[in-house]
C-alpha positions in Angstrom: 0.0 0.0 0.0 1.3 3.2 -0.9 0.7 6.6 1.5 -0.9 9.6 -0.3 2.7 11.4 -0.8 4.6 7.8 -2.8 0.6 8.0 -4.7 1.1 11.1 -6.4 5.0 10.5 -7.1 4.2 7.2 -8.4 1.9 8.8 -10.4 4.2 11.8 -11.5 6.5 9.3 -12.6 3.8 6.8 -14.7 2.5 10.2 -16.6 5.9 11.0 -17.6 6.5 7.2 -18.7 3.2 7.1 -20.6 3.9 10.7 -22.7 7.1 9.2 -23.2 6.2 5.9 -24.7 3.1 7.6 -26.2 6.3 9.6 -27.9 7.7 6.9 -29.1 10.0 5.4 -26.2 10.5 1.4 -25.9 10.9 0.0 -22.7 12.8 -2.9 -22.7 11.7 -5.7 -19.5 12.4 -9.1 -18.5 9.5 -11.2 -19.4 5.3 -11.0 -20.0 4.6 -10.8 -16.3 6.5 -8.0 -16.3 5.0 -6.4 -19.6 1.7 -7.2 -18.6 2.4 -5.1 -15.4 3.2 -2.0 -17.4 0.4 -2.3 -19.6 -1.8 -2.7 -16.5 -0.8 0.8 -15.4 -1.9 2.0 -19.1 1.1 2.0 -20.8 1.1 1.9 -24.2 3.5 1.4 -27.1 6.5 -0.6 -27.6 7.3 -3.4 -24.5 9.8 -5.8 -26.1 10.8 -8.7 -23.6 14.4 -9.5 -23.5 14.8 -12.6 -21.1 15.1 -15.2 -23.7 17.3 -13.6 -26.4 20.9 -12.5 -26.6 21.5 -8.4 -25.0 23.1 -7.9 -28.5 20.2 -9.0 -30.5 17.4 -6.9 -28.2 19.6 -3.8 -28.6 19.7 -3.8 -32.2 16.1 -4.2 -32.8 15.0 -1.9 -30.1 17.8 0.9 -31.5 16.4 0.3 -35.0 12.7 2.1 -33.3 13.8 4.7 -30.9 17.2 6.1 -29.2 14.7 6.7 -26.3 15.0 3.5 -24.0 13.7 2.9 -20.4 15.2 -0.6 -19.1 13.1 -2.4 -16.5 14.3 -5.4 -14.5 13.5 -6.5 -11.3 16.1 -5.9 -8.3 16.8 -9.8 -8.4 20.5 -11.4 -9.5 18.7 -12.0 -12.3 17.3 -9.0 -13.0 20.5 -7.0 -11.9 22.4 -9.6 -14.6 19.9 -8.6 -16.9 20.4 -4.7 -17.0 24.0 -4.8 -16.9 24.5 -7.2 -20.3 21.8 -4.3 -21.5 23.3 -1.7 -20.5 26.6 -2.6 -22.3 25.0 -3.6 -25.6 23.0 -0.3 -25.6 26.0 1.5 -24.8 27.9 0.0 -27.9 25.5 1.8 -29.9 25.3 5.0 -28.6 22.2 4.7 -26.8 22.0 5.1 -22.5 18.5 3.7 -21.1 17.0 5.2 -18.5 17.2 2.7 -15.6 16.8 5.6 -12.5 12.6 5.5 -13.8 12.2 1.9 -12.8 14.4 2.1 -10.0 12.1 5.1 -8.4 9.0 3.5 -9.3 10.0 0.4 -7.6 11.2 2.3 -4.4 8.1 4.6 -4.5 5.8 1.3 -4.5 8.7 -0.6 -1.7 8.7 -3.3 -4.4 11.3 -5.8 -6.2 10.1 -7.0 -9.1 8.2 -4.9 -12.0 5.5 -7.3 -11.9 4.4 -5.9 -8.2 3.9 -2.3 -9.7 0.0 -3.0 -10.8 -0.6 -4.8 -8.2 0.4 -2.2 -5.4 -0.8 0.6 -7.3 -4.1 -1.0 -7.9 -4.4 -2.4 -4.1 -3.7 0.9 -3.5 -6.2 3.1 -5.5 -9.2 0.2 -4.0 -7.8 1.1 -0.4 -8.9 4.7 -1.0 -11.6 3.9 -3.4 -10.1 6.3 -6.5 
């Protein structure tokens, strides 16, 4: 459950993800759990799971539709794995994701795992019957 304050940051931070991805940002995220998270909070536009294929290969095809990348993995080893081998392939062509969004949202909602975003928020927004 999140108190009013970590509400309206959460969703300060959610607007500014949507316009963005409305705008033509990818987010790049472990797996469909996590992509059906994000689309649960409304967000729209490109999700490309990356868990199954090689960094190199998820880079290239995400920098082929936007230079505008958010990177969202869970704060697991795996997860934390995850974003690094990212990190490095976007960074070998040019392109620095935004990992600090993810990383706030998940702090905001004191969750690990993308997944648990929805679910908070939502459990939240019932609680005080928004």
């Amino acid at each position: 459950m999140l108190k009013v304050e970590a509400l309206l940051e959460f969703e300060k931070e959610l607007k500014d993800l949507t316009e963005r991805c409305e705008n033509g940002a990818v987010i790049v995220v472990e797996g469909i759990r996590d992509r059906k998270s994000l689309e649960a909070l409304g967000i729209r536009g490109v999700i490309v799971e990356a868990s199954n294929k090689p960094a190199d290969l998820v880079a290239e095809e995400v920098c082929k539709v936007s230079k505008d990348v958010f990177i969202f993995t869970d704060c697991d080893r795996s997860g934390l794995i995850l974003k690094s081998r990212l990190l490095k392939a976007f960074e070998c062509r040019g392109v620095i994701p935004d990992t600090k969004k993810v990383e706030k949202m998940l702090s905001l909602c004191r969750v690990r795992s993308v997944e648990a975003l929805a679910v908070t928020y939502v459990k939240t927004l019932e609680f005080l019957k928004i």
